[in-house]
MARBA-3410 file (N, C-alpha, C, O; in Angstrom, 1 decimal):
195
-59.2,-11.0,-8.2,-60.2,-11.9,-8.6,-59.7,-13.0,-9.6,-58.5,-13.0,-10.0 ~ -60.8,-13.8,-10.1,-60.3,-14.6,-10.8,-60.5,-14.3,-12.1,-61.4,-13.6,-12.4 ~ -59.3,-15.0,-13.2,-59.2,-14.0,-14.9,-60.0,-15.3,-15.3,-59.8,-16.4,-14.9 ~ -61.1,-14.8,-16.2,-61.2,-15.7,-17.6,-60.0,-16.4,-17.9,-58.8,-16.0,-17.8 ~ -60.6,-17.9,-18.6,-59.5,-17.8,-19.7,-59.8,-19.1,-20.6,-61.0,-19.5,-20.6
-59.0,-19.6,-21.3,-59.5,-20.1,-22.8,-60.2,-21.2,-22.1,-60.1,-22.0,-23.1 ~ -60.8,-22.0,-21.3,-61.6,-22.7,-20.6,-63.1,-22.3,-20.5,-64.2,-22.7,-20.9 ~ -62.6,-21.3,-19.6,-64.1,-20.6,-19.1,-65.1,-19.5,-20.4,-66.2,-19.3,-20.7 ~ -64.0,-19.1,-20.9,-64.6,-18.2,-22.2,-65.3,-19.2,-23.2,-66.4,-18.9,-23.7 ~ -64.6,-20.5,-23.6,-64.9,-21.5,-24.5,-66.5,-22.1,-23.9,-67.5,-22.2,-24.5
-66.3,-22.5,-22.8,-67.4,-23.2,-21.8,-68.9,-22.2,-21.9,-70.0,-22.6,-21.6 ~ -68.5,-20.8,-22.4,-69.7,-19.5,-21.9,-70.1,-19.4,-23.6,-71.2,-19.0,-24.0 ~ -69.3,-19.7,-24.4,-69.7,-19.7,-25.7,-70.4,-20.5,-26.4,-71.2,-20.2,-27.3 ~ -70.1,-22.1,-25.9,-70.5,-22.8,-26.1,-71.8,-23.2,-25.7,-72.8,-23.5,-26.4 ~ -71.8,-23.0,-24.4,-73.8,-22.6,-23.9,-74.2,-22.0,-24.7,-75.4,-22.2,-25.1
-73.6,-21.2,-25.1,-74.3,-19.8,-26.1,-74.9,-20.6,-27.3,-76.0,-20.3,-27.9 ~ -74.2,-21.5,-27.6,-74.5,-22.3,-29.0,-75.4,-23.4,-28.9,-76.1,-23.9,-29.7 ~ -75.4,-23.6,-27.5,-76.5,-24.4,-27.6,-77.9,-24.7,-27.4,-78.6,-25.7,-27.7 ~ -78.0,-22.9,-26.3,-79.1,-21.9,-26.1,-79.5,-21.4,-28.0,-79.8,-20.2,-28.3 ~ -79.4,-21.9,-28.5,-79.8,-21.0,-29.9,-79.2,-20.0,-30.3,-78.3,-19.4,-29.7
-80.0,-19.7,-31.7,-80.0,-18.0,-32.3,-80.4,-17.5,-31.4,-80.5,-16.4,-32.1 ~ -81.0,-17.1,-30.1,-81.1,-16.1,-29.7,-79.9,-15.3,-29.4,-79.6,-14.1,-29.3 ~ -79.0,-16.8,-29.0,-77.9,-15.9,-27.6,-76.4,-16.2,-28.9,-75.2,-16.5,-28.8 ~ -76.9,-16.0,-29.7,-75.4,-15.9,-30.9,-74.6,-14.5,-31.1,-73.5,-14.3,-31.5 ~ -75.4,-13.7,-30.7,-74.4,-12.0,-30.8,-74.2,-12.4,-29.2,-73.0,-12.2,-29.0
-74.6,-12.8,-28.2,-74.1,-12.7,-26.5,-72.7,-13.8,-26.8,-71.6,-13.8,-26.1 ~ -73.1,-14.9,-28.1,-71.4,-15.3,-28.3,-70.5,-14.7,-29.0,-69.3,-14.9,-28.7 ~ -70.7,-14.1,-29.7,-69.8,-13.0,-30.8,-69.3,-12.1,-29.7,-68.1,-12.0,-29.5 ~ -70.0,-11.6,-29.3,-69.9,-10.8,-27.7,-68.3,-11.5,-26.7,-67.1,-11.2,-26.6 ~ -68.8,-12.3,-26.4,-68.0,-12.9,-25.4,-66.9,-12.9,-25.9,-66.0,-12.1,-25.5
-66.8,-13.8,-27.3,-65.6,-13.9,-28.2,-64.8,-12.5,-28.3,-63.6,-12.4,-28.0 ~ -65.4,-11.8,-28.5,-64.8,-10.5,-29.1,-63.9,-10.1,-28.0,-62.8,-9.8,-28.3 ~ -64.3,-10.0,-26.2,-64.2,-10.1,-25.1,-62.8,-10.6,-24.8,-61.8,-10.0,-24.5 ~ -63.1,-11.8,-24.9,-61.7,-12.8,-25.1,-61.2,-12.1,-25.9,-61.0,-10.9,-25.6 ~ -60.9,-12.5,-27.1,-59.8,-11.7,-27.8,-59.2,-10.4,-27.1,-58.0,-10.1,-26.7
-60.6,-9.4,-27.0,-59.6,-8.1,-26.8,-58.9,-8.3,-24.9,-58.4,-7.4,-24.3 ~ -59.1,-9.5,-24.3,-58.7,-9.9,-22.8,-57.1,-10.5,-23.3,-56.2,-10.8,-22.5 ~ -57.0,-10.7,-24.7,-56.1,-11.1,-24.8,-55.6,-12.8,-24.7,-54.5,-13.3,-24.9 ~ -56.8,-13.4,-24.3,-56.5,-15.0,-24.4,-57.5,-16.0,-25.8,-58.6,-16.1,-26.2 ~ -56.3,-16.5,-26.2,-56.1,-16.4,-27.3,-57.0,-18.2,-27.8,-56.7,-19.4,-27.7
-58.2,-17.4,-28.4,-59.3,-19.3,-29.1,-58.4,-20.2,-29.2,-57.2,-20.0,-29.4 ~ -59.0,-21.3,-29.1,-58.4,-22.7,-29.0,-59.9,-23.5,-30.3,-60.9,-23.0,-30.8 ~ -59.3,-24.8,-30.6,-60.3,-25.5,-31.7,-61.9,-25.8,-30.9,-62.9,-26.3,-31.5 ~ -61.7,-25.5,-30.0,-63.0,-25.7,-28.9,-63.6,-24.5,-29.3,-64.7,-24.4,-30.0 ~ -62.8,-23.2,-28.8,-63.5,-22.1,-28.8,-64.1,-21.8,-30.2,-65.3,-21.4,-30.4
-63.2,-21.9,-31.3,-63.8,-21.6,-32.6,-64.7,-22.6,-33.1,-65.3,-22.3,-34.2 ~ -64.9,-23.7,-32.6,-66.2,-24.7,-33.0,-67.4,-24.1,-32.4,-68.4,-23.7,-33.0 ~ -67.0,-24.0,-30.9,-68.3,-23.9,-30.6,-69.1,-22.1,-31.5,-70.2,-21.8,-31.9 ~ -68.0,-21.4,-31.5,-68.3,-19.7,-32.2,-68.9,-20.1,-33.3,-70.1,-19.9,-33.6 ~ -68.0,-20.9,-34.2,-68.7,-20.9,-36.0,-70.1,-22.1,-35.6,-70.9,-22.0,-36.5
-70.5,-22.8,-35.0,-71.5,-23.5,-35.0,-72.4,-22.8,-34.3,-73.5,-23.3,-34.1 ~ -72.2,-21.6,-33.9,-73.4,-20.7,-32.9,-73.9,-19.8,-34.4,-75.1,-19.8,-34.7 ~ -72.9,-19.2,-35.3,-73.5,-18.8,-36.3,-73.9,-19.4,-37.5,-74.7,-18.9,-38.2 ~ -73.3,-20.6,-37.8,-74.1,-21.2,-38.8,-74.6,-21.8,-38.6,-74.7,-22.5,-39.6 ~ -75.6,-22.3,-37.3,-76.5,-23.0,-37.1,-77.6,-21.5,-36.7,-78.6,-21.7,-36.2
-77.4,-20.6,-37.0,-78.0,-19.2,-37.0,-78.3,-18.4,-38.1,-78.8,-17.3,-38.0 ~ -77.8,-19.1,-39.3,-77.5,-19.1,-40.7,-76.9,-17.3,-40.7,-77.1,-16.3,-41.5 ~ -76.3,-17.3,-39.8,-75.2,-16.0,-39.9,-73.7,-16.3,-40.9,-72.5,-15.9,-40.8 ~ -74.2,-16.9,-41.7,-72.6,-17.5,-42.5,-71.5,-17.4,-43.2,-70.5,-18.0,-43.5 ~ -72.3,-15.6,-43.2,-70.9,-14.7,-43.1,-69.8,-14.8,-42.0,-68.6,-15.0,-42.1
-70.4,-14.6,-41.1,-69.5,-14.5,-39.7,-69.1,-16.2,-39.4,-68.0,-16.5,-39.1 ~ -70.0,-17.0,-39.7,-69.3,-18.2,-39.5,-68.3,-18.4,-40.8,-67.3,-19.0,-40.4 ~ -68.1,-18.1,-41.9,-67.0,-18.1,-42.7,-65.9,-17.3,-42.0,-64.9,-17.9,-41.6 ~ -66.2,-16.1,-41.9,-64.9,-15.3,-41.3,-64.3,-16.3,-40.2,-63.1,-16.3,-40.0 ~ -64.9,-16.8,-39.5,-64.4,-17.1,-38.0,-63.7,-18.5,-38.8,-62.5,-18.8,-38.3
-64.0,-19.0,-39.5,-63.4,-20.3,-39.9,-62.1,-20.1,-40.4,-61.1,-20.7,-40.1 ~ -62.4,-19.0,-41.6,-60.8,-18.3,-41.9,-60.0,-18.0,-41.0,-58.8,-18.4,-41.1 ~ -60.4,-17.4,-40.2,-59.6,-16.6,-38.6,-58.5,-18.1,-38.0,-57.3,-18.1,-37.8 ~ -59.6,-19.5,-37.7,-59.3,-20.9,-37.3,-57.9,-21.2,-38.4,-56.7,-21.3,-38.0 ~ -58.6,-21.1,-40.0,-57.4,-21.7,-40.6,-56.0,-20.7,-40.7,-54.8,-21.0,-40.9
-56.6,-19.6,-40.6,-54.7,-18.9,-40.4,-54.3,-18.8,-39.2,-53.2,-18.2,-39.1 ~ -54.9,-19.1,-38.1,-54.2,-19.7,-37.2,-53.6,-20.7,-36.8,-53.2,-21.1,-35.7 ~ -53.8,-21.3,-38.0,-53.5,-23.3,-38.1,-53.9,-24.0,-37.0,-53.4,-24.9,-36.3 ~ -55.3,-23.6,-37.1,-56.5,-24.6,-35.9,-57.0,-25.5,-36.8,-57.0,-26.7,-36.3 ~ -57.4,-25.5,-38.1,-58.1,-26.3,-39.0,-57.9,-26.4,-40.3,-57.5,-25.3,-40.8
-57.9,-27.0,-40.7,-57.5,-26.9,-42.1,-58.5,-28.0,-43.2,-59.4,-28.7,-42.8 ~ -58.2,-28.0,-44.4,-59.2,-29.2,-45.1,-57.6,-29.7,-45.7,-56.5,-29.1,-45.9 ~ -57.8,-30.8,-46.0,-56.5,-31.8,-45.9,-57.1,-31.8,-47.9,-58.2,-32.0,-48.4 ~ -55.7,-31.7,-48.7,-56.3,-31.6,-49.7,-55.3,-32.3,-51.0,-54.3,-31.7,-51.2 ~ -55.7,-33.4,-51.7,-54.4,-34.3,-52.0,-55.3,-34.5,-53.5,-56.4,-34.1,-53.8
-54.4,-35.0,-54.2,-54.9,-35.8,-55.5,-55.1,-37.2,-56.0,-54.2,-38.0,-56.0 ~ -56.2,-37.3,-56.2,-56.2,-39.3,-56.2,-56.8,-39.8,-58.1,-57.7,-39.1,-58.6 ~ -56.4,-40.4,-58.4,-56.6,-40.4,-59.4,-57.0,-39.4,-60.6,-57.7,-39.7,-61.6 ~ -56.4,-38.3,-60.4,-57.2,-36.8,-61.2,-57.4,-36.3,-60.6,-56.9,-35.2,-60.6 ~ -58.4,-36.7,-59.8,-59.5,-35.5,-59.3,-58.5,-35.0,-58.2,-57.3,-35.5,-58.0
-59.2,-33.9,-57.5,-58.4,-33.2,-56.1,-59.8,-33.8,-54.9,-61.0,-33.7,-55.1 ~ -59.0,-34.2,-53.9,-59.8,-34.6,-52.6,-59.9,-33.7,-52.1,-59.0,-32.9,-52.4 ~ -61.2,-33.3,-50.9,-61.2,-32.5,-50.2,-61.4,-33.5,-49.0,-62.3,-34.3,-49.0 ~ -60.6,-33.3,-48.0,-61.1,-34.1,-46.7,-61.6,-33.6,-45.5,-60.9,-32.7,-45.0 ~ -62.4,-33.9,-44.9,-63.0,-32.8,-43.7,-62.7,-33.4,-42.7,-62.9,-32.9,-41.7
-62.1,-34.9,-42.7,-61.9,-35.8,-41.4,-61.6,-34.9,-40.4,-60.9,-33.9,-40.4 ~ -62.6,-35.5,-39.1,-62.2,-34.7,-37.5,-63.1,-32.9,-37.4,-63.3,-32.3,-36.4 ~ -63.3,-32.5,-38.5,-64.2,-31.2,-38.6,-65.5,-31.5,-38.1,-65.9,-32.6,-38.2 ~ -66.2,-30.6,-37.6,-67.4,-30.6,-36.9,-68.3,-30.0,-38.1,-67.7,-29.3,-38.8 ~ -69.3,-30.2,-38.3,-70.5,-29.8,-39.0,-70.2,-28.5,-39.5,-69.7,-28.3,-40.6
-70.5,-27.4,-38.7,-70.2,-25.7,-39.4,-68.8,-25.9,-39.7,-68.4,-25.5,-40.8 ~ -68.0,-26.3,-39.0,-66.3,-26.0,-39.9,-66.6,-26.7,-41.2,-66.9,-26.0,-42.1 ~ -66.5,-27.5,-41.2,-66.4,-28.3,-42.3,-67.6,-27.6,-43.8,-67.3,-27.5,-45.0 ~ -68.8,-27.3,-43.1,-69.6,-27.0,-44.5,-68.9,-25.3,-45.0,-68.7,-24.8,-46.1 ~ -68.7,-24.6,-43.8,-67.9,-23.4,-43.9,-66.6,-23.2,-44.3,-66.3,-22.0,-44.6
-65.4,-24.4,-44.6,-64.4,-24.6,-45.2,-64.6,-25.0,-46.4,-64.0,-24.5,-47.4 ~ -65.7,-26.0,-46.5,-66.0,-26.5,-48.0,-66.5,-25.2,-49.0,-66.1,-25.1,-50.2 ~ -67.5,-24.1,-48.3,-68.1,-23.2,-49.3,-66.7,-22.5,-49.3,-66.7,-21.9,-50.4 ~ -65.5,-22.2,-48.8,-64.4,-21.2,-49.3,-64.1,-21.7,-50.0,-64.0,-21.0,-51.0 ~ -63.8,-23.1,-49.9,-62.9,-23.9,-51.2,-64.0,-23.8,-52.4,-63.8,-23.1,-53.4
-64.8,-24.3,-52.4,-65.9,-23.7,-53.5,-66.3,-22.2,-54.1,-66.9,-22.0,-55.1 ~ -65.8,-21.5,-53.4,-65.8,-19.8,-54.1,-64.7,-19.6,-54.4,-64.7,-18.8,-55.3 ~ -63.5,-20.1,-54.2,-62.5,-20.2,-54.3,-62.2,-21.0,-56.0,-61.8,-20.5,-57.1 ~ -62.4,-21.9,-55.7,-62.6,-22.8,-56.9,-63.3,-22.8,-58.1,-63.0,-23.3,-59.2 ~ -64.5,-22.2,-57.7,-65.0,-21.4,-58.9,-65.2,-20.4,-59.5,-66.3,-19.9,-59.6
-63.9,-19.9,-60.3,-64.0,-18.3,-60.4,-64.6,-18.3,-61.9,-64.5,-18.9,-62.9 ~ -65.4,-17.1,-61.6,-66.2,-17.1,-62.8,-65.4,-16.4,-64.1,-65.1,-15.2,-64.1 ~ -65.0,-17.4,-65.3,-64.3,-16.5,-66.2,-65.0,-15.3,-67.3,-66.0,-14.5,-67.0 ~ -64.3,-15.4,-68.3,-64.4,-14.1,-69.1,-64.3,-14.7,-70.1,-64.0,-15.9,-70.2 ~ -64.7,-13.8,-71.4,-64.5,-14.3,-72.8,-63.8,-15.3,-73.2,-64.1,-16.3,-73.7
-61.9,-14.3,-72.3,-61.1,-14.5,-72.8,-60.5,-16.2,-72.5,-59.6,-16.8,-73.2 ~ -61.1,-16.9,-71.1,-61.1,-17.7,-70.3,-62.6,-18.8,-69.8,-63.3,-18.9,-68.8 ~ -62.6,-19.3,-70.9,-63.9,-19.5,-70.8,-63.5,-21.0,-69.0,-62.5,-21.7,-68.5 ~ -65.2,-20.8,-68.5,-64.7,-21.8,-67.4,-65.1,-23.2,-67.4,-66.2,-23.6,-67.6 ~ -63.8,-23.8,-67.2,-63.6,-25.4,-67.2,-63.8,-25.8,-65.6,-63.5,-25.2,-64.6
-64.1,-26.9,-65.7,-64.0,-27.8,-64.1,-63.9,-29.0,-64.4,-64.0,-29.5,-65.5 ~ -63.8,-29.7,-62.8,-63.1,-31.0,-63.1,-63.9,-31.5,-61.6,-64.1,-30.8,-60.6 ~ -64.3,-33.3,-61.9,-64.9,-33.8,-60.2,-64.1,-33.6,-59.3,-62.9,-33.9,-59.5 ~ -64.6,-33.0,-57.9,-64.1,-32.9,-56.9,-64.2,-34.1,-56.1,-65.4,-34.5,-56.3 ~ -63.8,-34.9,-55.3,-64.3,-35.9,-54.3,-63.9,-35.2,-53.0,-62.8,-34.8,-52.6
-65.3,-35.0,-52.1,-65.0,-34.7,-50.6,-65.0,-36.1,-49.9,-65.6,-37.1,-50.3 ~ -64.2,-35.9,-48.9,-64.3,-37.1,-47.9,-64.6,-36.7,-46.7,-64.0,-35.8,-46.1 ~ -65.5,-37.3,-46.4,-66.0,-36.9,-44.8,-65.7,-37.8,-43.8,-65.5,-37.4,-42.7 ~ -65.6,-39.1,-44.3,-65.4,-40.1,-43.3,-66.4,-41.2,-42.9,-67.5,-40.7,-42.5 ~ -66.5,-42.3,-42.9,-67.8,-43.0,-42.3,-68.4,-42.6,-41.0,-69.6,-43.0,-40.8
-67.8,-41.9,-40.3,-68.1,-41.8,-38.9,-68.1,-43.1,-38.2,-69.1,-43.5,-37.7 ~ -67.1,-43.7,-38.2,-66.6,-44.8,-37.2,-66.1,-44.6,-36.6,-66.6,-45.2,-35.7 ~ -64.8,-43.7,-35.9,-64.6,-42.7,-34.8,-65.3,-41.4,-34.5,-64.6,-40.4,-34.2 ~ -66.7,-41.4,-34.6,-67.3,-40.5,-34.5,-67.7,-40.4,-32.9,-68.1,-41.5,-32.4 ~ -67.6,-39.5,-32.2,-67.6,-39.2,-30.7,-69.2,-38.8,-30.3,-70.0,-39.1,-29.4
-69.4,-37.8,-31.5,-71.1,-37.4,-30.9,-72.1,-37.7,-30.9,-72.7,-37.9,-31.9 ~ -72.6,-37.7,-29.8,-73.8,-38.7,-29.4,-75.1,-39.0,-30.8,-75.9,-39.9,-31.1 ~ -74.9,-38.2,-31.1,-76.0,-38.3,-32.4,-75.8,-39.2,-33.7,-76.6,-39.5,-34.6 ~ -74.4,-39.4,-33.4,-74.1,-40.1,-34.4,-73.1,-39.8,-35.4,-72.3,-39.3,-34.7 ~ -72.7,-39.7,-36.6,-71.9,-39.4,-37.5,-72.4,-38.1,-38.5,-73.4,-38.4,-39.2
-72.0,-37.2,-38.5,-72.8,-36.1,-39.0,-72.4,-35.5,-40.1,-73.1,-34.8,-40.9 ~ -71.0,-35.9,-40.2,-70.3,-34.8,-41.8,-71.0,-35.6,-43.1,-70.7,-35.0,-44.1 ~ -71.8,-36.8,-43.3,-71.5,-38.0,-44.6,-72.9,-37.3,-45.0,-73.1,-37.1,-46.2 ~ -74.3,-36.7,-43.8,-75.1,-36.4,-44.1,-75.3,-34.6,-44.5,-75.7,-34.0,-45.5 ~ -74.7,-34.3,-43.3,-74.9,-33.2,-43.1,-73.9,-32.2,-44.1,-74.0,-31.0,-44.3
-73.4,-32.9,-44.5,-72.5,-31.7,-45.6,-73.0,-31.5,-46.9,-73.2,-30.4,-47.4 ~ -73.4,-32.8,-47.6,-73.8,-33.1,-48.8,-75.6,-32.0,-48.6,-76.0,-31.2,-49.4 ~ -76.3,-32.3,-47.6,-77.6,-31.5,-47.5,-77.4,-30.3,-47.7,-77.8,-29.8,-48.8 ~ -76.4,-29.4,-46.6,-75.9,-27.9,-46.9,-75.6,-27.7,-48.5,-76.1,-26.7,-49.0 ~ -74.7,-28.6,-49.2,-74.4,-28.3,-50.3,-75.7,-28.7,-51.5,-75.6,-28.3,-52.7
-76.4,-29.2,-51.0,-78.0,-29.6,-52.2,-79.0,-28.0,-51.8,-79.7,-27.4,-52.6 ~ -78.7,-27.8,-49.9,-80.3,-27.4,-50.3,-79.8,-25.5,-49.7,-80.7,-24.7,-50.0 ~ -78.4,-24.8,-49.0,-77.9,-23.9,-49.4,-77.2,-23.4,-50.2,-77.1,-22.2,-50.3 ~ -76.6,-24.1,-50.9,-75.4,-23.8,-52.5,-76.3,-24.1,-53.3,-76.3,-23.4,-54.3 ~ -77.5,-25.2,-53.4,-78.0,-25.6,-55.0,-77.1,-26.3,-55.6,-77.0,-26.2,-56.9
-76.5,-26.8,-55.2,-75.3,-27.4,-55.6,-75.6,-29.1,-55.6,-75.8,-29.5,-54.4 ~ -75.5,-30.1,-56.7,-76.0,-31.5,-56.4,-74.8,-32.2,-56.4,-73.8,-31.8,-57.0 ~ -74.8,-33.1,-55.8,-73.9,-34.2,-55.4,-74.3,-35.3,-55.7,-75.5,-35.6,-56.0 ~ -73.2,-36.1,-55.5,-73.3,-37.7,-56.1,-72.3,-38.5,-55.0,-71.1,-38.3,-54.7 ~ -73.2,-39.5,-54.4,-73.3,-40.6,-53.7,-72.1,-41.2,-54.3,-71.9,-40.8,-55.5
-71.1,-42.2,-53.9,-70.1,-42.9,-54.4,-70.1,-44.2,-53.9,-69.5,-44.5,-52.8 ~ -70.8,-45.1,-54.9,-71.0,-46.5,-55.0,-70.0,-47.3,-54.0,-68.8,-47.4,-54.3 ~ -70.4,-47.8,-53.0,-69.2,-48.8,-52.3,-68.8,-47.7,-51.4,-68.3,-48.3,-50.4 ~ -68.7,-46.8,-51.3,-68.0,-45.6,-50.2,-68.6,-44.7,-49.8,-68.4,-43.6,-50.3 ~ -69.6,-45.1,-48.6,-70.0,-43.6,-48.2,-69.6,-43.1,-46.7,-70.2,-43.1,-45.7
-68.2,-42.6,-47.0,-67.5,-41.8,-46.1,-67.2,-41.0,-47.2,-66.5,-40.1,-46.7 ~ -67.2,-40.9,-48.5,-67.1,-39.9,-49.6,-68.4,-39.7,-50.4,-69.4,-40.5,-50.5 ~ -68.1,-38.3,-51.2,-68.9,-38.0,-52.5,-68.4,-37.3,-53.3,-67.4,-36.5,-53.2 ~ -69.0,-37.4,-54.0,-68.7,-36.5,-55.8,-69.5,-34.9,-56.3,-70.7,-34.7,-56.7 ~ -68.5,-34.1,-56.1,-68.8,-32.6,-56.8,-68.7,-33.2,-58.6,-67.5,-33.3,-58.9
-69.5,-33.6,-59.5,-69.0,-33.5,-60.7,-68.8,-32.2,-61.5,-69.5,-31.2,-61.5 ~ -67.9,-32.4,-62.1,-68.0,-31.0,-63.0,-68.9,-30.7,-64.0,-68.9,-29.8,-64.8 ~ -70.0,-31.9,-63.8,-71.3,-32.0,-65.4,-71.9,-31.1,-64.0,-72.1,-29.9,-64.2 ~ -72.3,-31.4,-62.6,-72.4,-30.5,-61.4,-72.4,-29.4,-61.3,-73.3,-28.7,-60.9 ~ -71.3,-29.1,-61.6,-70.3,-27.4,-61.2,-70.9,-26.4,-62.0,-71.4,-25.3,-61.7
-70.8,-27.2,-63.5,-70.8,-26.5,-64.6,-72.7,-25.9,-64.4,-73.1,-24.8,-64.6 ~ -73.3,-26.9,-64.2,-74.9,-26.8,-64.3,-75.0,-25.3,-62.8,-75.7,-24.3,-63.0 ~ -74.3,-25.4,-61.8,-74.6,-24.2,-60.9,-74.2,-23.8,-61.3,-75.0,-23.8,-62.2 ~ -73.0,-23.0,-61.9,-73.2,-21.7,-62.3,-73.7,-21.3,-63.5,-73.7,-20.0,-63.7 ~ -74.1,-22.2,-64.3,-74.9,-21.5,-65.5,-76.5,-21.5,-64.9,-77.4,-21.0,-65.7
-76.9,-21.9,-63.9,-78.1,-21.6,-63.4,-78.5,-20.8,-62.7,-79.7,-20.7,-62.3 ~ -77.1,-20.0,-62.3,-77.2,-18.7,-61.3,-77.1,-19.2,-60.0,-76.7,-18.4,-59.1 ~ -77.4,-20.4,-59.8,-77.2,-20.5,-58.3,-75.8,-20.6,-57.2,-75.7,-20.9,-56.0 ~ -74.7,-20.5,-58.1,-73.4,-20.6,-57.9,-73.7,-19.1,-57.4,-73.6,-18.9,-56.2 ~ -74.3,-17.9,-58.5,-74.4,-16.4,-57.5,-74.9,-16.1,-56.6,-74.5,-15.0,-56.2
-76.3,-16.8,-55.8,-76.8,-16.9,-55.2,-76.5,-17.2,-54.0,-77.1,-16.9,-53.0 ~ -74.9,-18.6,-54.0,-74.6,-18.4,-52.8,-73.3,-18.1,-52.4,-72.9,-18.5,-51.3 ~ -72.5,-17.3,-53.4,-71.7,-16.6,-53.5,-71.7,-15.0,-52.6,-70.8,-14.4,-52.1 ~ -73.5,-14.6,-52.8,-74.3,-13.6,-52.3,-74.2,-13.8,-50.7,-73.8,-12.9,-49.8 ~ -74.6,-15.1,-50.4,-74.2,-15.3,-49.1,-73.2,-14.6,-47.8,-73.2,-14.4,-46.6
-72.0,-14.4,-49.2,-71.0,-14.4,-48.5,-70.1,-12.8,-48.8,-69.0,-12.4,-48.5 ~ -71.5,-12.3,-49.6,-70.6,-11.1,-49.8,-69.7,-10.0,-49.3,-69.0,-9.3,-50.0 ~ -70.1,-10.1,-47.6,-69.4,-9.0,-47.2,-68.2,-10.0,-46.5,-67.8,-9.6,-45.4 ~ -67.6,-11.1,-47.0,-66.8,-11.9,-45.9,-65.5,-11.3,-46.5,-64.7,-11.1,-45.6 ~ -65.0,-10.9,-47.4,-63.8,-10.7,-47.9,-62.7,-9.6,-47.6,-61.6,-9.6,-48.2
END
């Protein structure tokens, strides 16, 4: 007969994602399938997986699967220094990668000190991109849709950047205000069992 393979598996997952949260374990399912069939995700297959769970607000499992993407060197966040601050760039990332890459780099980035270490931060600038080579029908989605995730699931506020909006501003007057507000724990909680 005929084998699955990283076409037909990606193409069955992808329905899955866009049938809803209902059919998001029938994609985890499939996925798992593939894998143990031995044919090995492509940037297709892990978009369409992590956007079936974090549009399912499963975002544990969409974190893990994003991690799984970047140590497989499917994705990555492109990450440079421009006048001080450190860029984060999501160019070419799809919605769930991209907000699911950004909250690692953000747990990551904010470790909570101690006495002995008290914690300092510094503005982050994400870049998302104007969406002028933007392909999907709807339009340009990272310039909106990332900064929302980060206001209205992290608690986390951002700042618009005058003249440029294919970027924004994490400030550290920002950073500093979530985690002394607790809500840096709250979506740190999110992610507790991803580690």
């Amino acid at each position: 007969g005929i084998q699955p393979n990283v076409i037909s598996y990606s193409s069955a997952i992808s329905a899955c994602e866009k049938g809803g949260a209902k059919y998001t374990d029938t994609a985890l399912s499939l996925f798992a399938e593939m894998k143990e069939a031995r044919v090995n995700p492509d940037d297709v297959t892990y978009t369409a997986i992590t956007q079936a769970c974090f549009h399912s607000k499963r975002y544990c499992e969409a974190l893990k699967l994003a991690r799984e993407a970047v140590d497989g060197d499917i994705w990555l966040i492109k990450l440079f220094m421009e006048n001080g601050s450190p860029n984060w760039d999501l160019h070419g990332l799809r919605e769930a990668t991209a907000c699911m890459l950004l909250a690692d780099a953000l747990l990551s980035f904010v470790r909570t000190g101690n006495e002995d270490t008290p914690l300092s931060f510094q503005d982050v600038v994400v870049v998302t991109g104007k969406g002028l080579n933007t392909v999907d029908p709807s339009g340009p989605v990272l310039r909106e849709k990332v900064p929302a995730f980060l206001n209205e699931i992290a608690g986390l506020e951002t700042t618009a950047i005058d003249g440029n909006e294919g970027r924004f501003l994490i400030t550290a007057a920002s950073l500093g205000k979530w985690v002394a507000s607790g809500a840096f724990e709250e979506f740190k909680g999110l992610f507790h069992d991803c580690r």
